[in-house]
Each structure stands twice: as C-alpha cells, then as structure tokens.
mmCIF file of the N, C-alpha and C atoms, coordinates in Angstrom:
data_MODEL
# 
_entry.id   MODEL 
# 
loop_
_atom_site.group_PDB 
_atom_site.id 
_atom_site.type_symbol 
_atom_site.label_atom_id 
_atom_site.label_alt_id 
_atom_site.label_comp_id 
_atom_site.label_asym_id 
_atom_site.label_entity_id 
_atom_site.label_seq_id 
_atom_site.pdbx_PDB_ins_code 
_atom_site.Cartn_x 
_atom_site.Cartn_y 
_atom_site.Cartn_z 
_atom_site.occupancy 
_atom_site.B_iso_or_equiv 
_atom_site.pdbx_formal_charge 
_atom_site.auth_seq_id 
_atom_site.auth_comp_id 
_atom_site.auth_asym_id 
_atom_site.auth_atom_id 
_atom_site.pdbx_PDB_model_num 
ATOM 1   N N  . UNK A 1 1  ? 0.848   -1.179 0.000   1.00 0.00 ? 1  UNK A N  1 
ATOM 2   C CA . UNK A 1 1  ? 0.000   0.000  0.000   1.00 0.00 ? 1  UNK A CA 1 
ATOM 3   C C  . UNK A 1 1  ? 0.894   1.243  0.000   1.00 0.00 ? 1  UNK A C  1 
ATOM 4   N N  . UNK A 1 2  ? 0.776   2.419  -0.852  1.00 0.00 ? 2  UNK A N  1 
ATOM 5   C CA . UNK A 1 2  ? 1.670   3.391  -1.082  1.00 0.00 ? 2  UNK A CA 1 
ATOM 6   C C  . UNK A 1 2  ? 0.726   4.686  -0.246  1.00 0.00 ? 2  UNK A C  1 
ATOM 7   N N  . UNK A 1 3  ? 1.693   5.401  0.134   1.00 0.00 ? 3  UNK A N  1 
ATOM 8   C CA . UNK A 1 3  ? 1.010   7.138  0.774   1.00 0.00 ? 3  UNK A CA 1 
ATOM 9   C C  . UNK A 1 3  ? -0.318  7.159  0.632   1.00 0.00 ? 3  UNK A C  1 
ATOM 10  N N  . UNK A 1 4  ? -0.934  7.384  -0.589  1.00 0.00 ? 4  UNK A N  1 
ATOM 11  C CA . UNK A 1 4  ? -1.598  8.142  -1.546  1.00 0.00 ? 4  UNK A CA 1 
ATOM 12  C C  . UNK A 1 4  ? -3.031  7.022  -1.131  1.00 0.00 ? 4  UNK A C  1 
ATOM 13  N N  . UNK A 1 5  ? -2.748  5.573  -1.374  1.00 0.00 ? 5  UNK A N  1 
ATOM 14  C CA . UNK A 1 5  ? -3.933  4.587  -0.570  1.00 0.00 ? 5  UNK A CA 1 
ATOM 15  C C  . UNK A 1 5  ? -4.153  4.510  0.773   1.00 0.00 ? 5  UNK A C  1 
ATOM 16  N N  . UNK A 1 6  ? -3.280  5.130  1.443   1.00 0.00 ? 6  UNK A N  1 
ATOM 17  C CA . UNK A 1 6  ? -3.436  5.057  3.201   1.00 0.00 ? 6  UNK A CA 1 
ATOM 18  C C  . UNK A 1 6  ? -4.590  6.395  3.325   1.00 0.00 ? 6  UNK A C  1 
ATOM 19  N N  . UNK A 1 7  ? -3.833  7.563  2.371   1.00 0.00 ? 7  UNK A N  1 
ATOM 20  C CA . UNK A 1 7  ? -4.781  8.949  2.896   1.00 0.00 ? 7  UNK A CA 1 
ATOM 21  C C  . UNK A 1 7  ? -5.744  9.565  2.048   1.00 0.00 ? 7  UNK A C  1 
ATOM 22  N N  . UNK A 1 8  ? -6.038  8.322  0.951   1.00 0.00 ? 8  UNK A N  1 
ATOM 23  C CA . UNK A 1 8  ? -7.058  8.664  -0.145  1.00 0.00 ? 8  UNK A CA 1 
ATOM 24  C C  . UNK A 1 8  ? -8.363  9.552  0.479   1.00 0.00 ? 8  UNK A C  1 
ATOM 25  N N  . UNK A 1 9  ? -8.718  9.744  1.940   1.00 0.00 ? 9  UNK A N  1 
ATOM 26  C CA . UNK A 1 9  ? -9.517  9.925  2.247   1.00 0.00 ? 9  UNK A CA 1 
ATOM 27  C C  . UNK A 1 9  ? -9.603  11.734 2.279   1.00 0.00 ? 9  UNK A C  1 
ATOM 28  N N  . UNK A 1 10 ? -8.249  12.091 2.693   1.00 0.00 ? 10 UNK A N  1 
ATOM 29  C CA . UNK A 1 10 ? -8.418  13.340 2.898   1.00 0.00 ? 10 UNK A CA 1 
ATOM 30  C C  . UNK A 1 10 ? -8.427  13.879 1.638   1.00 0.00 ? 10 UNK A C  1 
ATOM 31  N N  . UNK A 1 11 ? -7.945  13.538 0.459   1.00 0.00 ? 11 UNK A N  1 
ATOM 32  C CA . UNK A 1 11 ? -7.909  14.302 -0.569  1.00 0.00 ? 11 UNK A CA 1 
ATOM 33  C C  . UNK A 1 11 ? -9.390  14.144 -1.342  1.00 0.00 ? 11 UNK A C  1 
ATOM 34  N N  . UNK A 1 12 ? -9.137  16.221 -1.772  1.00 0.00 ? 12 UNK A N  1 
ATOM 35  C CA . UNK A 1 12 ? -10.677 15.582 -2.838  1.00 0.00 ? 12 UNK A CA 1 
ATOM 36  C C  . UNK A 1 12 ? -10.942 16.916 -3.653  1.00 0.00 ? 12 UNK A C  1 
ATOM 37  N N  . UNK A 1 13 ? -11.444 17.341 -4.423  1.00 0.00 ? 13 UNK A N  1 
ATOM 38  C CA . UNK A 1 13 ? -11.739 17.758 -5.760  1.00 0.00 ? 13 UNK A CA 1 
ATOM 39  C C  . UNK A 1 13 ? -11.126 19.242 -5.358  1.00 0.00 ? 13 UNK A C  1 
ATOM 40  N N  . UNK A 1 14 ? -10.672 19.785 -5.835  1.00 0.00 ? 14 UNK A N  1 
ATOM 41  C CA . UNK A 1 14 ? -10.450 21.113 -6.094  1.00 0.00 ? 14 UNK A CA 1 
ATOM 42  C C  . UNK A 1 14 ? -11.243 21.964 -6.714  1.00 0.00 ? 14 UNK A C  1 
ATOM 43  N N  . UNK A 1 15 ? -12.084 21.058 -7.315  1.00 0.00 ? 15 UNK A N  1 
ATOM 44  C CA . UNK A 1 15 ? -12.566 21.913 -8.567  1.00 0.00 ? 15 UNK A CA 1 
ATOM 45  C C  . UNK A 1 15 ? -14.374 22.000 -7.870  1.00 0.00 ? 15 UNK A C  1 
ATOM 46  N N  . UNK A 1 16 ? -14.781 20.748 -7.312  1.00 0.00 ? 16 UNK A N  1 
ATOM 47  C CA . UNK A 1 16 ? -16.115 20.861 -6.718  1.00 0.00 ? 16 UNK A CA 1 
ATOM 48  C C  . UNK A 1 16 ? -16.141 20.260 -5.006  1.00 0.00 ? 16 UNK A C  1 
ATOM 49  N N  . UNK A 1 17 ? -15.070 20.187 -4.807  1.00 0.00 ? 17 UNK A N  1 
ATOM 50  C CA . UNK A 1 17 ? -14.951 19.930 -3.625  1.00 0.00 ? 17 UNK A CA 1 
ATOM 51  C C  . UNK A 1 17 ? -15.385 17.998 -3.736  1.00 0.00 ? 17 UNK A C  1 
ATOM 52  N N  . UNK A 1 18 ? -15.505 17.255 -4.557  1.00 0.00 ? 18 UNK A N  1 
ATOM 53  C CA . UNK A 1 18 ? -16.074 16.087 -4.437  1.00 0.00 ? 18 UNK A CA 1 
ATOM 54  C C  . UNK A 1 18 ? -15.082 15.024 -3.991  1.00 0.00 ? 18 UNK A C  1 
ATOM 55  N N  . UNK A 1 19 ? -15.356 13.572 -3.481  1.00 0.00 ? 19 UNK A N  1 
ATOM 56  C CA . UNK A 1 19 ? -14.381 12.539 -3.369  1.00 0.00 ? 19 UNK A CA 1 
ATOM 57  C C  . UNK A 1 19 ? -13.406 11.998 -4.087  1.00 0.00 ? 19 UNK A C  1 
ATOM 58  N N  . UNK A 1 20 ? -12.235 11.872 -3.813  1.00 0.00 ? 20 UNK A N  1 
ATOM 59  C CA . UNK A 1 20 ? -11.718 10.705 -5.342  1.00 0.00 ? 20 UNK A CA 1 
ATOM 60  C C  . UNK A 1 20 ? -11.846 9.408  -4.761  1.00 0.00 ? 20 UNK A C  1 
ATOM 61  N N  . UNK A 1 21 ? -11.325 8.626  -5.892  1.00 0.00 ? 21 UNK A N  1 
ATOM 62  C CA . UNK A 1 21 ? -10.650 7.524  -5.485  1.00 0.00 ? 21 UNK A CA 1 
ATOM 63  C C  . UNK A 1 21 ? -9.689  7.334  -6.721  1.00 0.00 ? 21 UNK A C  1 
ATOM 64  N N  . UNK A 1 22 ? -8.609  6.491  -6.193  1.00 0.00 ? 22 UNK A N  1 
ATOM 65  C CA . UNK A 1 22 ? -7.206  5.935  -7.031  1.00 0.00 ? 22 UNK A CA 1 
ATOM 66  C C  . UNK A 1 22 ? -8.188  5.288  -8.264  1.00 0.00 ? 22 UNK A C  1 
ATOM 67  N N  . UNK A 1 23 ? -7.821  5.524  -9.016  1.00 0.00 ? 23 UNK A N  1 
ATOM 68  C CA . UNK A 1 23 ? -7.675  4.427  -10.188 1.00 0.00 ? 23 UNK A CA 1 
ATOM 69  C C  . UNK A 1 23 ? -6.482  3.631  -10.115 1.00 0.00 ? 23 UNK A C  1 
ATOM 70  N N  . UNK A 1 24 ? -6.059  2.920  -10.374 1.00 0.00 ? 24 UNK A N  1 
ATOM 71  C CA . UNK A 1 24 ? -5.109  1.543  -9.887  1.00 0.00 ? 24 UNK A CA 1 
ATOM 72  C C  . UNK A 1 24 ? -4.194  1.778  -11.314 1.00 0.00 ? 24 UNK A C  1 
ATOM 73  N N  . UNK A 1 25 ? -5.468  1.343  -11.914 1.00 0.00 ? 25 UNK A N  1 
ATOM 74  C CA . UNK A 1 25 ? -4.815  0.993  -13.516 1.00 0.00 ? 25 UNK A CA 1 
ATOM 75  C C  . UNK A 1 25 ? -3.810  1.830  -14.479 1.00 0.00 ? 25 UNK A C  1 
ATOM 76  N N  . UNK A 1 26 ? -4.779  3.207  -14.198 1.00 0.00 ? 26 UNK A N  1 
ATOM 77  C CA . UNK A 1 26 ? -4.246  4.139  -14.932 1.00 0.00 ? 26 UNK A CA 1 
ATOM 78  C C  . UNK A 1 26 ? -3.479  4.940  -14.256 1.00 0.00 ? 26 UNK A C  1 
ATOM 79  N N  . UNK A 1 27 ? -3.301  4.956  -12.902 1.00 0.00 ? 27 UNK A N  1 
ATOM 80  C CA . UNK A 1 27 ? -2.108  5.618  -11.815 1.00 0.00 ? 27 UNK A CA 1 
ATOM 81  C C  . UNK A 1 27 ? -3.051  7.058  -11.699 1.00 0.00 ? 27 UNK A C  1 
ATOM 82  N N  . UNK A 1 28 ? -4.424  7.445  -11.705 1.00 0.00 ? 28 UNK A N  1 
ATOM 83  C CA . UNK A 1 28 ? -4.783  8.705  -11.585 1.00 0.00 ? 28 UNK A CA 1 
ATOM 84  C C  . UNK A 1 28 ? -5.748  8.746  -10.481 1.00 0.00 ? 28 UNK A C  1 
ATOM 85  N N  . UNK A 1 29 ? -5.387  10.269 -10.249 1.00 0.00 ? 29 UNK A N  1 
ATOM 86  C CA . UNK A 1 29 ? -6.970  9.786  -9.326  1.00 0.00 ? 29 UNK A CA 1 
ATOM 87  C C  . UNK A 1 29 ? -8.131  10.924 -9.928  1.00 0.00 ? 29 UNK A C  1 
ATOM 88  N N  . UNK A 1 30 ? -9.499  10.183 -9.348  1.00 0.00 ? 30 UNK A N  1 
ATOM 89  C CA . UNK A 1 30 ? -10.548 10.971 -10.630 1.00 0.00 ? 30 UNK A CA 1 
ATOM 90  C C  . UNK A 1 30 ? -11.441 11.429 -9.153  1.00 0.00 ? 30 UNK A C  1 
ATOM 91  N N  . UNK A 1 31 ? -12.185 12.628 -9.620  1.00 0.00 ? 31 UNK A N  1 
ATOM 92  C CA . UNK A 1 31 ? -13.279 12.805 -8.855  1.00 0.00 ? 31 UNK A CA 1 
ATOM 93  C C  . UNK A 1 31 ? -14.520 11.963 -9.052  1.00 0.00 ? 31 UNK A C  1 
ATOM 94  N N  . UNK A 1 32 ? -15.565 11.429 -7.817  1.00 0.00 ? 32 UNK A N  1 
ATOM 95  C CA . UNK A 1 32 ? -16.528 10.388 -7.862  1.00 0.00 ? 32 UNK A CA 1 
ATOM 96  C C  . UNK A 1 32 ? -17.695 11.100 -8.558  1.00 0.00 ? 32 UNK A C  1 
ATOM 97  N N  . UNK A 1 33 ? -17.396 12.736 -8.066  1.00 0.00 ? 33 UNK A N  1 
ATOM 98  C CA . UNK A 1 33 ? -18.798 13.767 -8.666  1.00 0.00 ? 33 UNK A CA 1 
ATOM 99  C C  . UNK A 1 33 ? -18.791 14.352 -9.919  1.00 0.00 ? 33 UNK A C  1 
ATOM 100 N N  . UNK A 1 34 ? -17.477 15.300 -10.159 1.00 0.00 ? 34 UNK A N  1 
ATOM 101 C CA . UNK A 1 34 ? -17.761 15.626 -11.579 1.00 0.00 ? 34 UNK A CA 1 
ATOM 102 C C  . UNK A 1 34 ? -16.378 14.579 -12.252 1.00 0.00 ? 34 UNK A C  1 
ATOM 103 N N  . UNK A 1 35 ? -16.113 13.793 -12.118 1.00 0.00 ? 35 UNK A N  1 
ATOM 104 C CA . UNK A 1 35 ? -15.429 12.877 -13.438 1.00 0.00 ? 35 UNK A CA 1 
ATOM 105 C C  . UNK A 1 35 ? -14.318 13.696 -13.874 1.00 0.00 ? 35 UNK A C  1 
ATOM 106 N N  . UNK A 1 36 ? -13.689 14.821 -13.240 1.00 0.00 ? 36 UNK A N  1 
ATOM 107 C CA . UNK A 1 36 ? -12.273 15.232 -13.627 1.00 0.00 ? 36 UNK A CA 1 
ATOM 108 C C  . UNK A 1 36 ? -11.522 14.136 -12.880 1.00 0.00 ? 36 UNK A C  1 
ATOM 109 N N  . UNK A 1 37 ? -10.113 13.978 -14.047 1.00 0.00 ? 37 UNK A N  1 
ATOM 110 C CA . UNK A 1 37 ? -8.747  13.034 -13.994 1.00 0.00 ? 37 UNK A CA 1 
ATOM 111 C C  . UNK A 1 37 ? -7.477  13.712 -13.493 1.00 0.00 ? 37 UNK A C  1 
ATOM 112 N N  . UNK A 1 38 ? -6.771  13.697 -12.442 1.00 0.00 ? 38 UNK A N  1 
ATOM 113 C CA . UNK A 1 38 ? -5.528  14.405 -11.888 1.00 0.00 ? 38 UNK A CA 1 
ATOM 114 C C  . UNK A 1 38 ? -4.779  13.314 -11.487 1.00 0.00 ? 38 UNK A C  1 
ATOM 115 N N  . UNK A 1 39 ? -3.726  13.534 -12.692 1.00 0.00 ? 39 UNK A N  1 
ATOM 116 C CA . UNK A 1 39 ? -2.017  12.950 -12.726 1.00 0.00 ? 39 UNK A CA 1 
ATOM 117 C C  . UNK A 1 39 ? -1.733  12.363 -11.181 1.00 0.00 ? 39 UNK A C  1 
ATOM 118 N N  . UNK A 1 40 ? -0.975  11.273 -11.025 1.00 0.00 ? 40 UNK A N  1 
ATOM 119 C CA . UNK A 1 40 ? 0.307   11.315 -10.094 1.00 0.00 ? 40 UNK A CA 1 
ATOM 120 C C  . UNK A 1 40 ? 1.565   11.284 -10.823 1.00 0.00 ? 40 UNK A C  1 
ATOM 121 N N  . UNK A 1 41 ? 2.569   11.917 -10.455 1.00 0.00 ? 41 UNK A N  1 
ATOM 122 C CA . UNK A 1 41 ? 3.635   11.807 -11.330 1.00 0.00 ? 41 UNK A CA 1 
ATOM 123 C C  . UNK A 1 41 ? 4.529   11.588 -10.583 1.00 0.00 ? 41 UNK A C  1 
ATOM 124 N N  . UNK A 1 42 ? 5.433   10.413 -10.121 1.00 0.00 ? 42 UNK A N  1 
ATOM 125 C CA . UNK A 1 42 ? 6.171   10.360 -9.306  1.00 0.00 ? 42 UNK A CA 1 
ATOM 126 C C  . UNK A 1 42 ? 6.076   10.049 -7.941  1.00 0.00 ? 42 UNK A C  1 
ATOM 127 N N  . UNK A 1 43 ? 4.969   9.681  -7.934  1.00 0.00 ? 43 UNK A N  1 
ATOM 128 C CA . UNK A 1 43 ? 3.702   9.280  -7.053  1.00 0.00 ? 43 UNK A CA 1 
ATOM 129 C C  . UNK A 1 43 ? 3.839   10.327 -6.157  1.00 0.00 ? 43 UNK A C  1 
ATOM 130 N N  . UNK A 1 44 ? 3.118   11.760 -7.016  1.00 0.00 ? 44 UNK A N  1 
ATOM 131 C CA . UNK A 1 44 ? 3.111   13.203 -6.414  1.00 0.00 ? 44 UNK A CA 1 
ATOM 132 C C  . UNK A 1 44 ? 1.689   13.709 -7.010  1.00 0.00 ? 44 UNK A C  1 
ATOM 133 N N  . UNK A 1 45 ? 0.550   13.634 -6.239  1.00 0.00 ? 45 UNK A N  1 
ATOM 134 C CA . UNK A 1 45 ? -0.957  13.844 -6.973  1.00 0.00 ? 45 UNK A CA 1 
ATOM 135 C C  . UNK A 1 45 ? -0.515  15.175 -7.327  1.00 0.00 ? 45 UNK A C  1 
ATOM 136 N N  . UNK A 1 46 ? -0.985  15.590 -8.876  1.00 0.00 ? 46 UNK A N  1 
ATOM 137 C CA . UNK A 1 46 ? -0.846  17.058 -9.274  1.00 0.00 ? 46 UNK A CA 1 
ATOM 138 C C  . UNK A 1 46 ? -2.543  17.148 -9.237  1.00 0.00 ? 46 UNK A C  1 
ATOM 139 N N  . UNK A 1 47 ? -2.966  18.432 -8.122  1.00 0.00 ? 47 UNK A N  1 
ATOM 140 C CA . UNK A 1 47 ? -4.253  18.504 -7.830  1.00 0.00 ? 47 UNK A CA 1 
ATOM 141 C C  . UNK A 1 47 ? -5.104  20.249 -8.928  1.00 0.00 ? 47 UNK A C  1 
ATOM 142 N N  . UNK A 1 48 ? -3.846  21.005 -9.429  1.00 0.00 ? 48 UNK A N  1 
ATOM 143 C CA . UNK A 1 48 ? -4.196  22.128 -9.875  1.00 0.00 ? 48 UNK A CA 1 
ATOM 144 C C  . UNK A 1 48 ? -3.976  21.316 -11.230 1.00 0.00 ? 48 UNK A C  1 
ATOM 145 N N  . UNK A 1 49 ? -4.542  22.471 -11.970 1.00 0.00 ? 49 UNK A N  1 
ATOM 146 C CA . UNK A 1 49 ? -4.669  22.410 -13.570 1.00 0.00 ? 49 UNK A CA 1 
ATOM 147 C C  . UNK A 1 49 ? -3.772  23.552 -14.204 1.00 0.00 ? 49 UNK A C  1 
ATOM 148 N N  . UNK A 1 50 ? -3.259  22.728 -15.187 1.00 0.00 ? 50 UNK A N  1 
ATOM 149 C CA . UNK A 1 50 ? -1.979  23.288 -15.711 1.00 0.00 ? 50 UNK A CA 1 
ATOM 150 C C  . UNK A 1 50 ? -2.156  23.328 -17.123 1.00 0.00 ? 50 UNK A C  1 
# 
C-alpha cells in the first residue's frame, strides 16, 4: 500500500470539492462527482490544472 492509498480519504476535488478515489490501472486519481482526472507523477498527486 503506497502514501496516496493510506490517505485517499483526505484528498478531494479542487474543482467541486467532491471525493476521489485511485484508479489503480491508470495511476490517476478521478473525482466520484464531476469525473475530472488528476495525474500522479512520481507518485506526487498534481491537484491544480496546468
């Protein structure tokens, strides 16, 4: 289990305030409410939009 699955809980949307969860597969994590996708890169969640 890495950082990011221990504290999935505190993190969450920037954009609507909504939940994520990890996607596994694709290494991202997505919001549960509006369906935006934010990078880990380096297993470093990039939470702003660039």
């Amino acid at each position: 289990m890495n950082w990011i699955e221990k504290y999935i809980d505190i993190f969450q949307c920037p954009y609507c305030k909504g939940e994520l969860y990890l996607d596994k597969d694709k290494n991202k994590l997505v919001c549960k409410k509006c369906k935006r996708v934010y990078d880990i890169i380096e297993g470093i969640p990039i939470l702003l939009r660039y």
